[in-house]
MIDOSE-1310 file (N, C-alpha, C; in nm, 2 decimals, decimal comma, always signed):
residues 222
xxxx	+0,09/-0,12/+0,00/+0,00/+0,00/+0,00/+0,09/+0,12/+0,00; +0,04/+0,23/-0,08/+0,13/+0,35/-0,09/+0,10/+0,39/+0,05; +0,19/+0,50/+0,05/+0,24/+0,54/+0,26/+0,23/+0,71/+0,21; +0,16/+0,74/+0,08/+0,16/+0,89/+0,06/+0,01/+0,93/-0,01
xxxx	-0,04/+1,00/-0,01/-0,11/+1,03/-0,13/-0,11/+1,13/-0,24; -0,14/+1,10/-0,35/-0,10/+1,23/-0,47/-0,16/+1,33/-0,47; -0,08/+1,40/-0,48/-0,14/+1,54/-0,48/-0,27/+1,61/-0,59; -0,28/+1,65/-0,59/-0,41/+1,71/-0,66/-0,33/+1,77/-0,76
xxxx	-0,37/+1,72/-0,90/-0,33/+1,78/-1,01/-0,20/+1,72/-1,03; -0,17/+1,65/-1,00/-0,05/+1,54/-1,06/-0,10/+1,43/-1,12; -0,02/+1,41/-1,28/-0,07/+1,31/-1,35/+0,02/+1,22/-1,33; -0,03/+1,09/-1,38/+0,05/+0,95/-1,37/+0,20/+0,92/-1,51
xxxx	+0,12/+1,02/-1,55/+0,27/+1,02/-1,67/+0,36/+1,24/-1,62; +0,45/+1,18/-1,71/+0,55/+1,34/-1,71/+0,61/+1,32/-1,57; +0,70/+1,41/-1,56/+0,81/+1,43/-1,44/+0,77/+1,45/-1,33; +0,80/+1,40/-1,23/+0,77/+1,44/-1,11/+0,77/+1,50/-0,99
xxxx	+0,90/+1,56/-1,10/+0,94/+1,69/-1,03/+0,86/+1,81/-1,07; +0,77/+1,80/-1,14/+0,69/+1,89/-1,12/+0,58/+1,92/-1,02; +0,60/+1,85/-0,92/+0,48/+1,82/-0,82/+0,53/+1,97/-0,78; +0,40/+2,03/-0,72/+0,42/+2,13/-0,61/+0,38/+2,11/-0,51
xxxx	+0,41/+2,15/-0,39/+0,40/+2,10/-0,26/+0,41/+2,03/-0,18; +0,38/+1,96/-0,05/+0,42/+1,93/-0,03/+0,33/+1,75/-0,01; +0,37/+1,60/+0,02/+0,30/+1,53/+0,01/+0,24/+1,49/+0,15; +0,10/+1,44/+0,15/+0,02/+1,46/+0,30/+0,04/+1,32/+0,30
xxxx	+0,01/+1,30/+0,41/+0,01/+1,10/+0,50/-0,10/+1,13/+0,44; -0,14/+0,96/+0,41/-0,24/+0,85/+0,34/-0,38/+0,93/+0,47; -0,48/+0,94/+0,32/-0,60/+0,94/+0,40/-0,63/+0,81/+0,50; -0,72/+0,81/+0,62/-0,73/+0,90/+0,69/-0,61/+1,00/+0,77
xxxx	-0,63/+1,08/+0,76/-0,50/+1,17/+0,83/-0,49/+1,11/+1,00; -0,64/+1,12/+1,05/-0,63/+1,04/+1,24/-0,62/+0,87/+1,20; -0,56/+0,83/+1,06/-0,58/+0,68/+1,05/-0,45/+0,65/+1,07; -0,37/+0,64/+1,22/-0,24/+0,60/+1,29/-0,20/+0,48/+1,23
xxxx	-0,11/+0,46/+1,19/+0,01/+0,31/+1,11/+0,06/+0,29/+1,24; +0,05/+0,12/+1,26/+0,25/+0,11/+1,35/+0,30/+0,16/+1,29; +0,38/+0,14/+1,22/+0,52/+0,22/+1,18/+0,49/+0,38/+1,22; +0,37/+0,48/+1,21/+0,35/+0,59/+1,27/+0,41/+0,59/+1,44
xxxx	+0,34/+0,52/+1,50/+0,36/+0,49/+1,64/+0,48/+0,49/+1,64; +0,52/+0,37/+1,64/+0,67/+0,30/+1,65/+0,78/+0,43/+1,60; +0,77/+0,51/+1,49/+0,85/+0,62/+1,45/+0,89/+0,71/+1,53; +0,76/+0,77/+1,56/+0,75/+0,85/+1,64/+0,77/+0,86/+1,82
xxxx	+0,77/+0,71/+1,85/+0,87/+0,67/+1,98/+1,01/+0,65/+1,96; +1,04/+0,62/+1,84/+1,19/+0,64/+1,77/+1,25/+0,76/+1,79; +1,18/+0,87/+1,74/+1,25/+0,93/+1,71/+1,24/+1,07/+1,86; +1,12/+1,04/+1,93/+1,11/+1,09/+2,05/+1,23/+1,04/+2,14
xxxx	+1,26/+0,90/+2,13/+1,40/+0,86/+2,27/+1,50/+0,94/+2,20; +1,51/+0,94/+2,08/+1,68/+1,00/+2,01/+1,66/+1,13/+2,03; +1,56/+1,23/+2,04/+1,56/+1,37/+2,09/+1,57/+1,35/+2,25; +1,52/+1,30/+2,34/+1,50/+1,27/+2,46/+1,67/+1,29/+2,53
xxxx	+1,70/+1,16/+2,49/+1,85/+1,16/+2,45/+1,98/+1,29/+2,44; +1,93/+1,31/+2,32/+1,98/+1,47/+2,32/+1,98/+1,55/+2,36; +1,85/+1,59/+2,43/+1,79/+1,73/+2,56/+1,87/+1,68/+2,63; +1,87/+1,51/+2,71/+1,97/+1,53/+2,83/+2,08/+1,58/+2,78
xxxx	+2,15/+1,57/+2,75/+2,26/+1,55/+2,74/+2,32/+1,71/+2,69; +2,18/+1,80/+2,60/+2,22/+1,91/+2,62/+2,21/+2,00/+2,74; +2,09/+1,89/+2,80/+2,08/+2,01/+2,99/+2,20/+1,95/+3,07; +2,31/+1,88/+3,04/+2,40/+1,92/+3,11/+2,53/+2,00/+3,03
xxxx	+2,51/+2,03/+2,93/+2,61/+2,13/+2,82/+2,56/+2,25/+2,82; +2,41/+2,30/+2,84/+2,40/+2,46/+2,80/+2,47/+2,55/+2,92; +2,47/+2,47/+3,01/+2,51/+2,61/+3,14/+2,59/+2,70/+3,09; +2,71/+2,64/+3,03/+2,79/+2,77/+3,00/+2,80/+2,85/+2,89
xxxx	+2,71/+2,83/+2,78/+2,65/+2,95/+2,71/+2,55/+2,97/+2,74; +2,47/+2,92/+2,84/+2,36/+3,06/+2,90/+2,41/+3,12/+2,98; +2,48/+3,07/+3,06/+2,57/+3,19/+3,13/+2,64/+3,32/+3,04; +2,66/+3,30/+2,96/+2,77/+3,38/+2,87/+2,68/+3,46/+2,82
xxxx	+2,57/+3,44/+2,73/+2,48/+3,50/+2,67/+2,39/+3,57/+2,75; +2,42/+3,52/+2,90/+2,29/+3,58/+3,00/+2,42/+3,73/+3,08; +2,51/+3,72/+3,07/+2,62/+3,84/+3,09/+2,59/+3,89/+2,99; +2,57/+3,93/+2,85/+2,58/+4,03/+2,77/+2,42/+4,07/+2,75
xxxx	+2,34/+3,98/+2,79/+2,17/+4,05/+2,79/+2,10/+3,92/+2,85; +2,08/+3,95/+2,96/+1,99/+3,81/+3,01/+1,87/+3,75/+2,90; +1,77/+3,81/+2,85/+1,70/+3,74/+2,80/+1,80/+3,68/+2,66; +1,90/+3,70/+2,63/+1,92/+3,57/+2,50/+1,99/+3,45/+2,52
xxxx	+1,95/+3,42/+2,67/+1,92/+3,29/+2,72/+1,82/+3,21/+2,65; +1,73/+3,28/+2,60/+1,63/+3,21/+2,52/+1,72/+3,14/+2,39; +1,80/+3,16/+2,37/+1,85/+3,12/+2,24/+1,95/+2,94/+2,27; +2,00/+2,95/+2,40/+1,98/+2,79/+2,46/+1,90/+2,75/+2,45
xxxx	+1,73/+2,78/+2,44/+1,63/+2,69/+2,48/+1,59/+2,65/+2,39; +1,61/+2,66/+2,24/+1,57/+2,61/+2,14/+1,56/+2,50/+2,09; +1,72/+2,47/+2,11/+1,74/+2,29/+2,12/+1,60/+2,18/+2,16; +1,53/+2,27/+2,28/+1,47/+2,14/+2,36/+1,37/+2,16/+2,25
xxxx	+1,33/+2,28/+2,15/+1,20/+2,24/+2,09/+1,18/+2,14/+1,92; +1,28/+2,09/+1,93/+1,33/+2,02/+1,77/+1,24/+1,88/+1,75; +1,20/+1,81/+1,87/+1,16/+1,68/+1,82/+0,98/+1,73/+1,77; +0,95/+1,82/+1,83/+0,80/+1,83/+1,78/+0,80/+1,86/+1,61
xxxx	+0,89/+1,96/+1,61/+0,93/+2,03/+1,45/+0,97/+1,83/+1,40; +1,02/+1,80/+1,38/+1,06/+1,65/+1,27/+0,97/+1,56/+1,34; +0,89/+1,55/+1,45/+0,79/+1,44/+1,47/+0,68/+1,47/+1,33; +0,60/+1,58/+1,35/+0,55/+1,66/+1,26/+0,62/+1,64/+1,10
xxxx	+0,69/+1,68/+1,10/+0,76/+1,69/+0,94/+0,74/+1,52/+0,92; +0,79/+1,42/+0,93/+0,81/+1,29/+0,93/+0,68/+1,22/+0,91; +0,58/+1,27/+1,01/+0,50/+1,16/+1,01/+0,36/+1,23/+0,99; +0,33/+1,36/+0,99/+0,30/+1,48/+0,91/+0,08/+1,41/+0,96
xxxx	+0,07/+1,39/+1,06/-0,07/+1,34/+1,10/-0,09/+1,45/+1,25; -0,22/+1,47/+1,26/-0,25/+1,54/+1,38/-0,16/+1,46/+1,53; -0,17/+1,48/+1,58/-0,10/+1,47/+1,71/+0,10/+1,44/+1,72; +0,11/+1,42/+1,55/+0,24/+1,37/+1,58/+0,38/+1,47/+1,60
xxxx	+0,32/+1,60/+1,65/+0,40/+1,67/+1,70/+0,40/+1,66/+1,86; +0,31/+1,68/+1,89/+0,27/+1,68/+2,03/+0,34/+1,57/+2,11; +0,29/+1,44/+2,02/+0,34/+1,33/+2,08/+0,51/+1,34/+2,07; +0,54/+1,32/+1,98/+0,73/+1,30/+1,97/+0,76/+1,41/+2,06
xxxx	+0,72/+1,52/+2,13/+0,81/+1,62/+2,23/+0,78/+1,58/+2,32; +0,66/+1,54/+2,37/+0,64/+1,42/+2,50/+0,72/+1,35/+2,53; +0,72/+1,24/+2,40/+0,80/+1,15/+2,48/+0,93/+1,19/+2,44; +1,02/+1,29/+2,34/+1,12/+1,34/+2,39/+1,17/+1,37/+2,57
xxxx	+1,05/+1,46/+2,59/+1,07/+1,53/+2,72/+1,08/+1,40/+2,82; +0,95/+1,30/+2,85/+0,95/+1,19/+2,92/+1,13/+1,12/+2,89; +1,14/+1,08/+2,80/+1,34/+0,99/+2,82/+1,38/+1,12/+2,86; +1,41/+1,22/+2,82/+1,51/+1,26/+2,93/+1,49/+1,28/+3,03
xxxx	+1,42/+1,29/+3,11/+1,32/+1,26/+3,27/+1,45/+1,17/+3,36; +1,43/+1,03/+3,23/+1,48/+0,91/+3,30/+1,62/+0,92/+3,37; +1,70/+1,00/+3,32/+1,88/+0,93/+3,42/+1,87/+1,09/+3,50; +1,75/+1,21/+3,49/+1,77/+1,27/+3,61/+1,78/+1,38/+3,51
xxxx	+1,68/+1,54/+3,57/+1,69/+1,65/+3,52/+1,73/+1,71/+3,66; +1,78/+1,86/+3,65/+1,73/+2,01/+3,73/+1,64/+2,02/+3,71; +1,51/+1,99/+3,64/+1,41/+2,07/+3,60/+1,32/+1,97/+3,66; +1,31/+1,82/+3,71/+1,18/+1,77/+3,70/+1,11/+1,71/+3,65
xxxx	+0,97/+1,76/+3,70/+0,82/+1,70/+3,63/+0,81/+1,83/+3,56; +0,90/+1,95/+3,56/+0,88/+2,05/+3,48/+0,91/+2,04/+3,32; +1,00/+1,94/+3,32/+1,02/+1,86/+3,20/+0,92/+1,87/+3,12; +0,78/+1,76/+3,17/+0,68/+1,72/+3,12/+0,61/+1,83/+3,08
xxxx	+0,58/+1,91/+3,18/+0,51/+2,01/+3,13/+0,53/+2,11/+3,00; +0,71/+2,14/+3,04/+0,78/+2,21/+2,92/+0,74/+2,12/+2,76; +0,76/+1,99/+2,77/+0,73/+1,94/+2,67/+0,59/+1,93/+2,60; +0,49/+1,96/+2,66/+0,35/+1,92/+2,62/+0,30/+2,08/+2,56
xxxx	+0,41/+2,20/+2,62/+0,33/+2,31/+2,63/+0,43/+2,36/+2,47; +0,55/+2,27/+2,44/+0,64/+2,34/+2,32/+0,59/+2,26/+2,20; +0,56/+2,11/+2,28/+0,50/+2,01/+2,13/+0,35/+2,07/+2,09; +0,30/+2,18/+2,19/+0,15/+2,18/+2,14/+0,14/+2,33/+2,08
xxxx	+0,31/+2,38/+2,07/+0,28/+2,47/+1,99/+0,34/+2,45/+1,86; +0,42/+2,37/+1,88/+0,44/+2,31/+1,69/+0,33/+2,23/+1,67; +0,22/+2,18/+1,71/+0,07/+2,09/+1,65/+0,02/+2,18/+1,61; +0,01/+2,33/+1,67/-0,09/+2,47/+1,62/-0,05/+2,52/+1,51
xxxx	+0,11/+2,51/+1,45/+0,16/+2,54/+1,34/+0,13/+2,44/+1,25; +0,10/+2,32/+1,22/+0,08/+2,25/+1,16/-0,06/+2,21/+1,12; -0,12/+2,27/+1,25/-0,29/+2,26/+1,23/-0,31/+2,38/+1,13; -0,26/+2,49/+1,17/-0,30/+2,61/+1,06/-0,30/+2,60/+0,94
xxxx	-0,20/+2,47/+0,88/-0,17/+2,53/+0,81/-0,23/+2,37/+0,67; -0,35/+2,29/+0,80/-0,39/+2,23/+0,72/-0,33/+2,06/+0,72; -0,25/+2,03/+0,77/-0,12/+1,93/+0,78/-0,10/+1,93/+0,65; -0,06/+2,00/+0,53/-0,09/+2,00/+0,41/+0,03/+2,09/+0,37
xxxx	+0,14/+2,14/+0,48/+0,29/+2,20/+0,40/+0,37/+2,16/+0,48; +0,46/+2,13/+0,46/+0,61/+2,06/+0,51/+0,69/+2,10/+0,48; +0,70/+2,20/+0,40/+0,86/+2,26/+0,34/+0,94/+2,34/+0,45; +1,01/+2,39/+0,43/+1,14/+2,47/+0,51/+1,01/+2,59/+0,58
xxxx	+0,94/+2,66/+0,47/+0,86/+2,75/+0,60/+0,79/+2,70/+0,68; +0,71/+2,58/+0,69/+0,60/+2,52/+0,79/+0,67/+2,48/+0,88; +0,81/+2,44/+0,86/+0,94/+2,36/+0,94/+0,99/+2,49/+1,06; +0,97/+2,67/+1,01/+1,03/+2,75/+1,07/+0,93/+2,78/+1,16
xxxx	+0,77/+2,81/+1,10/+0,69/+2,84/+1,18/+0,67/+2,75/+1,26; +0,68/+2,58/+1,26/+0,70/+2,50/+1,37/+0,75/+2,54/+1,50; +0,87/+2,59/+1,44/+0,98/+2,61/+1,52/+0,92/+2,75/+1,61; +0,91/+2,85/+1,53/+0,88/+2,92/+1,60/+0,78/+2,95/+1,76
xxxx	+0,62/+2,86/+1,65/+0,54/+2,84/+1,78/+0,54/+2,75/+1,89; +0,68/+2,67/+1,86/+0,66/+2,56/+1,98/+0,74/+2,66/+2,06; +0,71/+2,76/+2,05/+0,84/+2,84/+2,14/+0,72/+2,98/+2,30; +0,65/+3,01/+2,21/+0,57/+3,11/+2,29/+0,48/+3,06/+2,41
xxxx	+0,43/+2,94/+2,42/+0,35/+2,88/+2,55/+0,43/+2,87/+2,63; +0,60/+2,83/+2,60/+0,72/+2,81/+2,67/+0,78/+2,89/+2,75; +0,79/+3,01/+2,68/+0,77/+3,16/+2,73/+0,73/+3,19/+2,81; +0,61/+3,21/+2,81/+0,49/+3,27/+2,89/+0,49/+3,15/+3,06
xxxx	+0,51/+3,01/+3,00/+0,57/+2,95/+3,14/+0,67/+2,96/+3,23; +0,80/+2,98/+3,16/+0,91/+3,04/+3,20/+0,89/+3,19/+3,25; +0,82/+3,23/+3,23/+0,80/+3,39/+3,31/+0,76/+3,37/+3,44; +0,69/+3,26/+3,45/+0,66/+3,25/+3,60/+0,68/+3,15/+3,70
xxxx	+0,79/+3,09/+3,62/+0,85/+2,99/+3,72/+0,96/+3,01/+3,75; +1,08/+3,02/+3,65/+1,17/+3,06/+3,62/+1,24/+3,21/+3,61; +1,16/+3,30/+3,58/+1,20/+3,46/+3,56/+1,11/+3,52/+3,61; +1,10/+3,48/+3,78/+1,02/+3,54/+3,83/+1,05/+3,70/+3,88
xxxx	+1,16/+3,75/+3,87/+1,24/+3,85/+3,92/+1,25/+3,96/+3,82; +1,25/+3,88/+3,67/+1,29/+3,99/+3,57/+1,14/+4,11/+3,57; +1,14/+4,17/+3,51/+1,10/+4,27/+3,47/+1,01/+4,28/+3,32; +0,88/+4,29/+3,29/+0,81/+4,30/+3,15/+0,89/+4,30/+3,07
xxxx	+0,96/+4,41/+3,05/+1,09/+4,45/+2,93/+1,14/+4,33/+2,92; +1,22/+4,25/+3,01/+1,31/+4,12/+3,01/+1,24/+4,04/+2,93; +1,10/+4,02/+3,01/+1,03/+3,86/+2,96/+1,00/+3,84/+2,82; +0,92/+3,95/+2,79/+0,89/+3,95/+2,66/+1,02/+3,97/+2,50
xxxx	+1,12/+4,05/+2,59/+1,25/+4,05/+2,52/+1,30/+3,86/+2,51; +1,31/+3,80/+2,58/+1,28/+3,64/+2,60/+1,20/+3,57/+2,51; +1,06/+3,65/+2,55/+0,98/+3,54/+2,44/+1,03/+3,58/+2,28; +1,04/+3,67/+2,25/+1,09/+3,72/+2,11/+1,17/+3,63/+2,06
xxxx	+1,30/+3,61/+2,16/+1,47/+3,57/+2,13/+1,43/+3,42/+2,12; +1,33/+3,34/+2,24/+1,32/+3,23/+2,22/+1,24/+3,18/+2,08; +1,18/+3,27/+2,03/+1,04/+3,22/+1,92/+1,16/+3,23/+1,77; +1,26/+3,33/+1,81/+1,31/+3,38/+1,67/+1,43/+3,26/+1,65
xxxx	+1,51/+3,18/+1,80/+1,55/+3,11/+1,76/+1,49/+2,97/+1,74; +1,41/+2,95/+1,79/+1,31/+2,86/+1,78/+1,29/+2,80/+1,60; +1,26/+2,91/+1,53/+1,23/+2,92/+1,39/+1,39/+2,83/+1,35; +1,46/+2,95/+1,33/+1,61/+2,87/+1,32/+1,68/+2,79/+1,34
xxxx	+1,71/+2,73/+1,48/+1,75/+2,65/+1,49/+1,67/+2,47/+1,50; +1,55/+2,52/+1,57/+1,46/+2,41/+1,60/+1,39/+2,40/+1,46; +1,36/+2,50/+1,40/+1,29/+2,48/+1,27/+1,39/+2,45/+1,15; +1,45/+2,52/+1,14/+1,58/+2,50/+1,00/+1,62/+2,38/+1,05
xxxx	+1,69/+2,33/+1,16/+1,76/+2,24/+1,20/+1,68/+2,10/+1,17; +1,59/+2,13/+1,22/+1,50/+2,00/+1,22/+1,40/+1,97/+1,06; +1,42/+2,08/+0,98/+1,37/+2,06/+0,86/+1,50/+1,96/+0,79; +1,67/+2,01/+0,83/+1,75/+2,03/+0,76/+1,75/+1,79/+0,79
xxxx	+1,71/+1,80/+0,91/+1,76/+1,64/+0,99/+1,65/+1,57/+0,90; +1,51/+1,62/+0,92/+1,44/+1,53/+0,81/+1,49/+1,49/+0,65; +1,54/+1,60/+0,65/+1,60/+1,58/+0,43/+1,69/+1,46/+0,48; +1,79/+1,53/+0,58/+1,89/+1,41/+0,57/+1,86/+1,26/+0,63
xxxx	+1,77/+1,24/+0,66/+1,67/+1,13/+0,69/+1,62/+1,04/+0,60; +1,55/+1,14/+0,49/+1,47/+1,11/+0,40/+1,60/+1,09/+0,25; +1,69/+1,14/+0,23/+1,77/+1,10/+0,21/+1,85/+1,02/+0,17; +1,91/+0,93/+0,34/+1,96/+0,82/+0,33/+1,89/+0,72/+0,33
xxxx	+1,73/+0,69/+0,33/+1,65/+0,61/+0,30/+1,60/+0,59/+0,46; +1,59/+0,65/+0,53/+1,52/+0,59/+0,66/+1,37/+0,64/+0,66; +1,32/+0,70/+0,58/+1,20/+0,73/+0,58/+1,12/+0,70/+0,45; +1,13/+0,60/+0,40/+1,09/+0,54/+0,28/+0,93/+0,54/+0,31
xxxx	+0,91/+0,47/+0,45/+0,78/+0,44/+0,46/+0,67/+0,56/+0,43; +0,71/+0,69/+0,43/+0,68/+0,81/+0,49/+0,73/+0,94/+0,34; +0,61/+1,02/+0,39/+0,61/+1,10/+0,24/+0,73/+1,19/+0,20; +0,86/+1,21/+0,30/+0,94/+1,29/+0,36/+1,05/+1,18/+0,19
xxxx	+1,01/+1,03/+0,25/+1,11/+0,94/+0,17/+1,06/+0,95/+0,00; +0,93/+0,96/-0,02/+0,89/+0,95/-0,12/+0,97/+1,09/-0,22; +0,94/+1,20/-0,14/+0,95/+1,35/-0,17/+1,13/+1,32/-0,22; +1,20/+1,24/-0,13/+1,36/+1,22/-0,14/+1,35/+1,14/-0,27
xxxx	+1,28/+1,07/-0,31/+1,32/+0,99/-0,43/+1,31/+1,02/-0,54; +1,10/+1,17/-0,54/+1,12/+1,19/-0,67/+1,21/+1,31/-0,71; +1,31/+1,35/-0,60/+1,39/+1,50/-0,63/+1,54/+1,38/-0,67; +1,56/+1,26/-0,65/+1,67/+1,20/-0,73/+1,62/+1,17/-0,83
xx	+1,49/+1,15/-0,86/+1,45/+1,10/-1,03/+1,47/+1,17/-1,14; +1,49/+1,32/-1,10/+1,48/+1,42/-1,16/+1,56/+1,43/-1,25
């Protein structure tokens, strides 16, 4: 069974590099695959993984960046919003953003944060703003902009939490200078970056099952 469906206005003959857009998961869009599931817990432990391991590496460039202007501390936090951005890109069905930052957030939980059960919360409140980027926009574009606006909105709910848990001292001017720096690197790094991890994914053939692999095959047919 095909793992994509065609786009509207693509014929079965001529090149297929003339497709425009981008390709949606197999109707039903809420109609979950194992391999959906199973992916998407894949690729949630390998970000999970990574957050730890970058919450014990950011201290000293937040420290550094928080000496020359406290809020572009927000520009560390970006890292943690990437697995919603490529859960989404990857497997491109309602909740599969939400879910892959979950259980991102959940594994790194496991060998021990500073942060907690705040973890969890950070994760449900960044993965549910890359789901809003993806709902808007239809689950129906995947390119590098839907990949940045991902990025960006898994970043503002995060914000607005960290104002009051964490930056409880700063000052309006600060916080909001924060939400800015975190949404703008958000786009960038979490968005670019994680657009950039899907190509190279789809690529090397690990996403064949998935429209991301398909999209990689017909840009080598070309």
């Amino acid at each position: 069974m095909s793992t994509t469906n065609t786009p509207a206005g693509a014929t079965a003959t001529g090149p297929t590099a003339a497709r425009r857009g981008s390709i949606r998961a197999t109707a039903p869009l809420l109609g979950w695959r194992t391999v959906d599931l199973l992916t998407i817990a894949f690729l949630g432990a390998a970000f999970g993984i990574a957050y730890w391991g970058w919450g014990l590496a950011y201290e000293a460039p937040a420290k550094l960046l928080g000496g020359a202007f406290p809020p572009l501390q927000g520009i560390t936090g970006a890292p943690w919003l990437m697995a919603g951005v490529v859960g989404g890109l990857v497997v491109r069905r309602p909740g599969a953003a939400l879910l892959c930052e979950v259980v991102a957030a959940l594994v790194s939980m496991l060998p021990g944060t500073q942060w907690g059960f705040a973890t969890l919360i950070s994760g449900i409140l960044q993965g549910l703003g890359a789901e809003i980027a993806f709902a808007l926009l239809g689950y129906a574009a995947f390119g590098l902009g839907a990949a940045l606006l991902a990025g960006a909105l898994s970043a503002p709910l995060e914000a607005v939490y960290e104002w009051f848990v964490y930056w409880t001292d700063w000052g309006w001017g600060y916080k909001i200078a924060y939400g800015l720096i975190l949404t703008a690197a958000g786009a960038v790094i979490a968005g670019g970056l994680g657009w950039l991890i899907t190509r190279g994914l789809a690529s090397a053939g690990a996403l064949n099952a998935f429209p991301p692999g398909q999209e990689a095959r017909e840009h080598r047919a070309v």
